[in-house]
C-alpha positions in Angstrom: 3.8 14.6 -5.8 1.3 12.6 -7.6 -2.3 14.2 -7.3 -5.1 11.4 -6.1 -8.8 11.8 -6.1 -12.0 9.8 -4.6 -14.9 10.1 -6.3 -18.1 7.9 -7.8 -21.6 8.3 -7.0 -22.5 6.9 -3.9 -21.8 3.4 -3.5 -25.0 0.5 -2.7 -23.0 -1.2 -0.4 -25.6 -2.0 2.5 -26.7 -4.8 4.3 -29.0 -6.9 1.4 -26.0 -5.9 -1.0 -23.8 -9.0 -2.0 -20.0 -9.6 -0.9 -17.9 -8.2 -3.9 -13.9 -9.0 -3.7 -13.2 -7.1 -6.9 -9.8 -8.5 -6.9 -9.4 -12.1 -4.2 -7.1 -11.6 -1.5 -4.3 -14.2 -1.0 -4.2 -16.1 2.1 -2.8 -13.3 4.3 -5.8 -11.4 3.6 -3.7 -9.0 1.5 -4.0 -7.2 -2.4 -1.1 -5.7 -4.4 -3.5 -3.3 -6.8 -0.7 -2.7 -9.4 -2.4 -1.9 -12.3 -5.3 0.4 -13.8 -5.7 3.9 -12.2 -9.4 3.7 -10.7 -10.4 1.1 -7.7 -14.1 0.9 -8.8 -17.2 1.8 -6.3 -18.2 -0.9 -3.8 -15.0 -2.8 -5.2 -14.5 -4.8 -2.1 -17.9 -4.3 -0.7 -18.1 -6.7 2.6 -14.6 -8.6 1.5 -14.3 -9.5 5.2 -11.1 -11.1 4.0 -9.2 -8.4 2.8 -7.0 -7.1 5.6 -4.2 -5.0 4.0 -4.2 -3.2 0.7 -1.4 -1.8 -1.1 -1.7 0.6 -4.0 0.5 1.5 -6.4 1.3 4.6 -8.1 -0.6 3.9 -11.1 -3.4 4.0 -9.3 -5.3 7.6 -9.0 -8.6 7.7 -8.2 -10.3 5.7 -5.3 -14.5 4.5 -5.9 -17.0 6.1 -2.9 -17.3 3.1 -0.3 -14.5 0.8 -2.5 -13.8 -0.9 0.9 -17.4 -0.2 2.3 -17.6 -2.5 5.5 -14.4 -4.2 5.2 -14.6 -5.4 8.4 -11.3 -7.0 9.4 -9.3 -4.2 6.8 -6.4 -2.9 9.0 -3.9 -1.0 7.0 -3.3 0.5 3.3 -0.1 1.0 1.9 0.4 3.7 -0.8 2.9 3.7 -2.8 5.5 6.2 -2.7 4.7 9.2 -5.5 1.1 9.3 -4.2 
């Protein structure tokens, strides 16, 4: 089993902080993170589009607050060693 940590300082994401979509969702308000192993803090800080996230298994280590009032976010996928 893959170890997975979430860590950062804690994130700025508040209400006079700007919308960040660190990467776009497509136009079912989904994102396929593939790539890297860190989401960074406040990635997708007020991305009121993003609905579903999957996450690979390269990816090990989550930001504090990387989906920080995500409003209409409804499910995240992980992928199968994590």
């Amino acid at each position: 089993m893959a170890s997975f940590q979430v860590w950062g300082v804690m994130g700025a994401c508040d209400d006079d902080s700007p919308k960040q979509c660190w990467i776009v969702p497509d136009n079912n308000g989904h994102v396929d993170i593939k790539d890297g192993d860190t989401i960074p803090v406040d990635a997708f800080c007020k991305c009121t589009e993003l609905q579903t996230v999957t996450i690979g298994d390269s990816v090990t280590s989550i930001g504090n607050e990387a989906f920080d009032r995500c409003t209409n976010l409804k499910s995240i996928t992980f992928g199968g060693k994590v």
